[in-house]
C-alpha positions in Angstrom: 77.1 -245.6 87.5 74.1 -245.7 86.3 72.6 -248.1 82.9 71.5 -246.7 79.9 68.0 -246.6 78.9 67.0 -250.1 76.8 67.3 -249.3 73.6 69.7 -245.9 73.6 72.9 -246.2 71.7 75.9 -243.7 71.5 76.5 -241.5 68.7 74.3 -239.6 66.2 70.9 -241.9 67.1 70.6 -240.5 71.0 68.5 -238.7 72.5 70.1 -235.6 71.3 69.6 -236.3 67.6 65.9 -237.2 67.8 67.0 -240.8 68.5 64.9 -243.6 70.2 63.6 -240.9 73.3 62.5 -237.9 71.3 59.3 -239.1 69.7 56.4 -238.6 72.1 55.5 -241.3 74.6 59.2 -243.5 73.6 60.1 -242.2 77.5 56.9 -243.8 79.1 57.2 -246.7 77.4 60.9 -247.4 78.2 60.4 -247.2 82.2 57.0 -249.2 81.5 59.3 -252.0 80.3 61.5 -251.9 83.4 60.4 -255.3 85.2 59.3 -254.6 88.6 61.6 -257.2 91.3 59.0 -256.8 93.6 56.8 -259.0 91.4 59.2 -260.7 88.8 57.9 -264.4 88.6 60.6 -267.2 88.0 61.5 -268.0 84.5 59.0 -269.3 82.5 56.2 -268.4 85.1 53.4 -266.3 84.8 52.2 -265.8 88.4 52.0 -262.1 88.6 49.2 -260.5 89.0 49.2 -257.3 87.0 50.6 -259.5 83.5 48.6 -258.7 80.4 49.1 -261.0 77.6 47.2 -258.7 75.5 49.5 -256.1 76.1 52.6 -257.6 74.9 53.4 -255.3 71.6 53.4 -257.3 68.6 56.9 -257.9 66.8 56.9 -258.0 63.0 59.0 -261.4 61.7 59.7 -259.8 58.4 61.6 -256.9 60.0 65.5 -256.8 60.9 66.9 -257.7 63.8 67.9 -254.1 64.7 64.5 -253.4 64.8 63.5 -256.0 66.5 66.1 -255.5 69.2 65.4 -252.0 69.7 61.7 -253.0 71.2 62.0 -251.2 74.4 59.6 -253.0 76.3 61.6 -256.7 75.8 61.2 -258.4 79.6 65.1 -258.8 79.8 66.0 -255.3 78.8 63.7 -253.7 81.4 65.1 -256.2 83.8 68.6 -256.0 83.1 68.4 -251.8 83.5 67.3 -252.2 86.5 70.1 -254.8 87.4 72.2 -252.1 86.4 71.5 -249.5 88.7 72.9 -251.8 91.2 75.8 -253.6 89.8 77.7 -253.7 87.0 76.9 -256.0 84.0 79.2 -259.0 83.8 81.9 -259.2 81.2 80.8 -260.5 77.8 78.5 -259.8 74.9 75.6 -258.7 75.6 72.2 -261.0 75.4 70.3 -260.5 72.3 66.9 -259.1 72.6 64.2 -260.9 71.3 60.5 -261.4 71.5 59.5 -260.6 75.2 57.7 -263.7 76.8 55.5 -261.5 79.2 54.2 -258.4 79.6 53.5 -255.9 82.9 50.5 -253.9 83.2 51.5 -250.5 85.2 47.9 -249.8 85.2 46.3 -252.5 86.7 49.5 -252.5 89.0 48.2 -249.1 90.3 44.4 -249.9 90.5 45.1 -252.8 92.7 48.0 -251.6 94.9 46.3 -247.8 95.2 42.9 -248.2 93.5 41.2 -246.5 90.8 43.4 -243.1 90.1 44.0 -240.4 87.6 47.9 -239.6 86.7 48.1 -236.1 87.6 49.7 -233.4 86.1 52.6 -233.4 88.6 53.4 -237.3 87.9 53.2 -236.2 84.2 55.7 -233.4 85.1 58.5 -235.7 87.0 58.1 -238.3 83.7 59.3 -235.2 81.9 61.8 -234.1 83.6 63.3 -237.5 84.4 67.2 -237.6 84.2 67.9 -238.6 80.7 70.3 -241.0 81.7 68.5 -242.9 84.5 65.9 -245.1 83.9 63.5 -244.6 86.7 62.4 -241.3 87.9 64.8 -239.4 90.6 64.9 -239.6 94.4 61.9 -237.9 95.5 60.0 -237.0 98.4 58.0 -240.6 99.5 54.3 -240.4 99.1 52.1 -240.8 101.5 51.8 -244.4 103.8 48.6 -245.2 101.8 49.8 -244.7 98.4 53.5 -246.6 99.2 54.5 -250.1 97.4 55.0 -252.2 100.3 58.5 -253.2 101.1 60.5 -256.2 98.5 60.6 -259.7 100.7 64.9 -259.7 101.7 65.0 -263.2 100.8 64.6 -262.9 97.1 67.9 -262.5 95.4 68.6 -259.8 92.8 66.5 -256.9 95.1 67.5 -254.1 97.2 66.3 -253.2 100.9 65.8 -249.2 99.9 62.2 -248.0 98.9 61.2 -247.6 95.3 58.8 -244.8 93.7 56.8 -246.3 91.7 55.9 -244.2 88.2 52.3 -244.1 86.9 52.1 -244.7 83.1 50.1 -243.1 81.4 47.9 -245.9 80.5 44.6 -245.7 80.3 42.6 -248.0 83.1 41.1 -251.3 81.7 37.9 -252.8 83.0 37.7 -255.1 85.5 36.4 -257.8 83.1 39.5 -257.6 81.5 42.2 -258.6 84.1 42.3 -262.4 83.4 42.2 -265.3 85.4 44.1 -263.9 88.2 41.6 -261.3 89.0 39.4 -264.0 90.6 42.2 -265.3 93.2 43.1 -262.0 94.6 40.3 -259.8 95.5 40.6 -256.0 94.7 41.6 -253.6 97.7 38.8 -251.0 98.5 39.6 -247.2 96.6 40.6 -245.2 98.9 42.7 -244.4 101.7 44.3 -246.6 104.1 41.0 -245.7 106.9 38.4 -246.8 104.1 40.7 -250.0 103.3 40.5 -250.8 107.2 37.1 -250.0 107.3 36.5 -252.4 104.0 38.6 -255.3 105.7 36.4 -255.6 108.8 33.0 -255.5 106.8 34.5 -258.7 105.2 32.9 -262.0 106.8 30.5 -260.5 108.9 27.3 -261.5 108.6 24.3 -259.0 106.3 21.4 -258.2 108.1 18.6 -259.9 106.8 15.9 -258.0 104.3 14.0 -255.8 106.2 10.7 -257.4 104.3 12.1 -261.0 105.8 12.5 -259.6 109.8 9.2 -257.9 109.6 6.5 -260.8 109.7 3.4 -260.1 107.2 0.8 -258.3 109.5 -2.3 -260.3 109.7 -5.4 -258.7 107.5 -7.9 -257.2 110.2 -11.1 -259.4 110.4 -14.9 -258.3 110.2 -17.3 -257.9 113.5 -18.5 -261.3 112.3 -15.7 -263.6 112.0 -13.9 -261.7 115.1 -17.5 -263.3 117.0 -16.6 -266.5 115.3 -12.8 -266.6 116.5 -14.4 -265.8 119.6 -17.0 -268.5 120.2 -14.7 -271.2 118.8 -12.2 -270.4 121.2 -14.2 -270.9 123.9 -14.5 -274.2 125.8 -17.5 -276.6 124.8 -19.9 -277.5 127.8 -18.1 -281.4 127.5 -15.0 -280.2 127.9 -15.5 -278.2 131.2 -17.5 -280.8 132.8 -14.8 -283.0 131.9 -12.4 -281.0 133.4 -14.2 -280.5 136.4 -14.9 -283.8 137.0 -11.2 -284.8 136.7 -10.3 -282.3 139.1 -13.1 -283.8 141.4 -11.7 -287.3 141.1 -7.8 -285.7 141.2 -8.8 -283.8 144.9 -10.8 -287.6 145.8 -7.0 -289.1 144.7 -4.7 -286.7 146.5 -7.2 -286.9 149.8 -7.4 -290.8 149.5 -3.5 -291.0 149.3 -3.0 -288.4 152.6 -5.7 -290.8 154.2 -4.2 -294.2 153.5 -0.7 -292.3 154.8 -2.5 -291.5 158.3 -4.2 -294.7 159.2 -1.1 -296.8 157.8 2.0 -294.7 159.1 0.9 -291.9 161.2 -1.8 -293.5 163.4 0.9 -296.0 164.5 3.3 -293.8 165.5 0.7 -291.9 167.5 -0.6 -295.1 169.2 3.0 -296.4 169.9 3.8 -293.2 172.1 0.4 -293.1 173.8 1.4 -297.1 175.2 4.6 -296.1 175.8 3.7 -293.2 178.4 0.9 -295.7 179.7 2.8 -298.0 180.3 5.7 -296.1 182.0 3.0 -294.6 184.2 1.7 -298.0 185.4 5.3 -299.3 186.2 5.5 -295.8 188.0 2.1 -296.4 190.2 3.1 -300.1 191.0 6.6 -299.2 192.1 5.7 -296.2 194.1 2.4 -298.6 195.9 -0.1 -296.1 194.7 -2.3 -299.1 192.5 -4.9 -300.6 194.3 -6.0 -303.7 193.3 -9.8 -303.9 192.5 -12.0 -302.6 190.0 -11.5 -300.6 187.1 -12.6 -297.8 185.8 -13.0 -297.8 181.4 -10.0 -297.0 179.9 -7.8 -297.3 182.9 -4.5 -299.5 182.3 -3.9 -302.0 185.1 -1.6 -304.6 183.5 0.9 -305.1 181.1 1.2 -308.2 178.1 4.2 -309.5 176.9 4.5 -311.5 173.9 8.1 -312.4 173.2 7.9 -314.3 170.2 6.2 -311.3 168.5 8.1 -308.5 170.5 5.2 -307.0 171.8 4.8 -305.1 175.4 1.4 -303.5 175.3 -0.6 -302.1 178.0 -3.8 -303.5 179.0 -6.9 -301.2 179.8 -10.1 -301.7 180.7 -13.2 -302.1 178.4 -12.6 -302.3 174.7 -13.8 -298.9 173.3 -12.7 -297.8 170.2 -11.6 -294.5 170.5 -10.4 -294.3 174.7 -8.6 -297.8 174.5 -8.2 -300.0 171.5 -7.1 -296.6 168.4 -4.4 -295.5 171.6 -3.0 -298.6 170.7 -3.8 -300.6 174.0 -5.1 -303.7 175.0 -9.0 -303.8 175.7 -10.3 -306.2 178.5 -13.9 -307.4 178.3 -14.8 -306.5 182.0 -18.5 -304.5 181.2 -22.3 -306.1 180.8 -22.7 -309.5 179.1 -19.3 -309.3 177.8 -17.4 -309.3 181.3 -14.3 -311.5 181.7 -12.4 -313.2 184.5 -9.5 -311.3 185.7 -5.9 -312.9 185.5 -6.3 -313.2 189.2 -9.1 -315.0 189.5 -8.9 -318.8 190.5 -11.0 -320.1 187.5 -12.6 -318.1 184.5 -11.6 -316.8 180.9 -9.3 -313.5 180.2 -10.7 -312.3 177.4 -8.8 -309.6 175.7 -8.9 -307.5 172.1 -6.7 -305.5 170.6 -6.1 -303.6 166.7 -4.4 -306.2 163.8 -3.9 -303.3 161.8 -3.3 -299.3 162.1 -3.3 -297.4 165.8 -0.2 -299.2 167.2 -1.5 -302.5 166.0 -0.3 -304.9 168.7 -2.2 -308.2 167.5 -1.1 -308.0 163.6 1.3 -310.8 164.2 -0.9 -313.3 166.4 -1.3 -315.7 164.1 2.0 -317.0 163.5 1.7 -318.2 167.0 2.5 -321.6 167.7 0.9 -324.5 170.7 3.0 -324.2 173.5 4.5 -320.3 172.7 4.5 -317.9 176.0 1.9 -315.3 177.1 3.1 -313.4 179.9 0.7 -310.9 181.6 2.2 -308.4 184.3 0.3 -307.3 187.0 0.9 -305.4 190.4 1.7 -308.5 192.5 2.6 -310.9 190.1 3.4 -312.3 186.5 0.8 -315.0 184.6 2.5 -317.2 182.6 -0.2 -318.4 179.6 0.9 -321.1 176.4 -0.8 -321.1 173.5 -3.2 -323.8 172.7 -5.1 -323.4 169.8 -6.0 -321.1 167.2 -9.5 -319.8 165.2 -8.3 -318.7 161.9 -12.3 -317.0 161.6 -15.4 -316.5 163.4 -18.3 -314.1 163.2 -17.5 -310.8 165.3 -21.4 -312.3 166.3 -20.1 -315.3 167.8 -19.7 -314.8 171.3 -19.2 -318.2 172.6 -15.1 -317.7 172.1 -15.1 -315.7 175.1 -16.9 -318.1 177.5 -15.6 -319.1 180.8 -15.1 -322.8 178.4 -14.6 -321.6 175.3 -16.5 -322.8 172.3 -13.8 -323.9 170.2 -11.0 -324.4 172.3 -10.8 -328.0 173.1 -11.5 -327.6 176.7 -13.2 -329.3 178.4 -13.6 -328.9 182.0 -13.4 -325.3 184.1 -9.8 -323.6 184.3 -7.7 -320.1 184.0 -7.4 -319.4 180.2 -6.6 -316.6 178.1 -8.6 -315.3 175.3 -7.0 -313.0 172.2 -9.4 -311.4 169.5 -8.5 -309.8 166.5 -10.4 -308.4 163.0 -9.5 -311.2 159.9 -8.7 -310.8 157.1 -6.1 -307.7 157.4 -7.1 -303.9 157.1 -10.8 -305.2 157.4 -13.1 -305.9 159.9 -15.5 -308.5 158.1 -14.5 -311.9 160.3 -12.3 -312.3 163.8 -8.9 -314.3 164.7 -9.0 -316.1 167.7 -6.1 -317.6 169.7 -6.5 -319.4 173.3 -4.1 -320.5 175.9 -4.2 -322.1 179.4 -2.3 -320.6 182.5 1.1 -322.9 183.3 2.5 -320.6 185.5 1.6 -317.5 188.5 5.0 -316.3 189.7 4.6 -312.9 192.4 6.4 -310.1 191.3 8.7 -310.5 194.7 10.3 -313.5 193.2 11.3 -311.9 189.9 10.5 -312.3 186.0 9.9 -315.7 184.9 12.0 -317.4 182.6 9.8 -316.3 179.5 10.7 -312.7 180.5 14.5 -313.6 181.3 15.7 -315.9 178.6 
């Protein structure tokens, strides 16, 4: 069962009789009354977005109320004919038509479902020949995916699952200024088909390439013979500022070979001297064990005894003479045994050992001497025996001139009469040469080697 069309009555004012359908254009306008569920706002609102206030026809006050209820565009006519298609109305009078409230715009329901189209003459066609008793147009093939209403939400009540064929008015399309408010909230799908709509959607948000005038940078104007001459000369360095620069690599290179310098004599020339002792002194221990050391003389640079200095920790070999380079920098201990400088040997009966040795760098084995104390332990090793020396008195400086120290009664001392005493010299102040340390001790003890290490060696 289908409704009648709003406004068609029984009787000799139908269609038949040139009623309310046969005047040109009285079809259209009926079906452009129909409300459209898909879209119908609640009552009272205005939320949809094809609603044209200036479309909603104007109702003459002065005329009857049949003519005013024959408007076939009221909002509750069109909605209640297409209630009808699907149920039956309820029991009752009927609702009186008055004034619609709001007003459906078919055309800009196209443009912004399908875009910007022209009605054709085949939608013109199925308007015409539209069963005269239904109110939409008949079931007919569905158009194509692009040009398809999408599908009414199932959770609004009053609407059907099935598909519905929308019918173009003929109404002509309004400007875009003209839409309303709405038209600002809900952007216009590209024209087209559904490929340029896709195509449209991803374009949306992605950054625009910059002007090509603001990637391109302004090419610099080309200069004359002169000022290119100019550029030239002022970028070149002044005299000042090379010297300069060479000068401070001058002084850098002096820096960097200062800095490996200080490193050698501080670090490196110990660790040299300290295994050059070692092996000496291993090899004399070797020789005396073995009965290949002859006692006697000397020959420059040859080790023949060992010193110990247990409060400092020091075992150093002892060589003779006191050069430089073959004794004292291979971090041994230098007897004065040549010319005006010669010394008693530990072995004599009465005399002055005399010894020297490096404070700092090359193995340094004096550095320490002067934190001896009256009465601390020499100990010097020999083949046959072990000479036990305490410290007596100490120089803090003297002139490296001042040879007197080393006398068989040293200058200085605080002896007095002839004995066996030990002599140790050293540079003062430390890491120079300027002045010299002396420290002096007298013999308290001659033990042979067959009767073992004295007590300063065992405790």
């Amino acid at each position: 069962m289908t409704a009648g069309r709003p406004g068609h009555a029984a009787g000799p004012e139908g269609p038949d009789a040139q009623g309310a359908y046969g005047t040109d254009g009285a079809f259209v306008a009926a079906v452009d009354g129909l409300a459209d569920p898909l879209n119908d706002p609640l009552p009272g609102g205005h939320t949809s977005p094809w609603f044209r206030s200036e479309n909603i026809p104007a109702v003459d006050p002065a005329a009857p109320p049949a003519a005013q209820s024959v408007a076939p565009s009221s909002y509750g006519d069109g909605y209640a004919a297409h209630q009808g298609l699907h149920q039956a109305p309820p029991p009752g009078p009927q609702q009186p038509q008055g004034a619609p409230d709001e007003w459906y715009d078919p055309a800009g329901y196209q443009r912004d479902w399908y875009g910007p189209q022209e009605p054709s003459a085949a939608m013109a066609a199925g308007v015409a020949a539209t069963d005269p008793v239904s109110p939409v147009a008949p079931a007919s093939p569905v158009p194509p995916a692009e040009e398809s209403a999408p599908a009414p939400a199932p959770d609004r009540p009053g609407l059907h699952a099935e598909p519905r064929t929308e019918v173009i008015a003929r109404v002509p399309a309004e400007p875009e200024a003209e839409l309303g408010p709405t038209s600002s909230t809900t952007p216009a799908p590209a024209p087209g088909g559904r490929a340029e709509r896709r195509r449209a959607a991803k374009g949306r948000g992605r950054r625009r390439p910059a002007p090509a005038a603001e990637q391109a940078a302004p090419a610099a104007a080309p200069m004359s013979r002169v000022e290119a001459r100019r550029a030239a000369r002022a970028a070149k360095d002044s005299p000042a500022v090379i010297a300069s620069r060479a000068v401070g690599e001058v002084f850098i290179t002096l820096g960097v070979l200062m800095l490996l310098f200080v490193t050698y004599q501080l670090w490196w020339t110990n660790i040299r001297a300290d295994q050059i002792a070692g092996k000496e002194t291993n090899r004399i221990q070797d020789e005396w064990a073995n009965g290949d050391r002859k006692p006697g003389v000397f020959a420059p640079g040859e080790g023949f005894a060992i010193m110990h200095i247990p409060k400092l920790d020091v075992v150093a070999p002892i060589a003779e003479g006191i050069d430089k380079e073959k004794v004292l920098d291979r971090g041994m201990i230098g007897h004065y045994g040549e010319g005006k400088l010669k010394t008693a040997m530990p072995s004599d009966k009465q005399g002055n050992f005399s010894v020297a040795g490096h404070r700092n760098t090359h193995g340094e084995p004096f550095r320490y001497i002067n934190k001896l104390k009256p009465g601390d332990p020499i100990v010097v090793e020999t083949r046959d025996a072990y000479y036990t020396y305490e410290m007596a008195r100490i120089l803090p400086q003297t002139s490296p001139s001042n040879i007197s120290v080393i006398e068989p009664i040293p200058v200085g001392s605080g002896f007095t009469k002839p004995g066996r005493y030990l002599t140790l010299t050293t540079c003062t102040p430390e890491f120079t040469s300027t002045y010299r340390l002396i420290v002096w001790g007298k013999m308290v003890d001659e033990r042979p080697r067959s009767e073992g290490k004295p007590d300063a060696l065992v405790g």
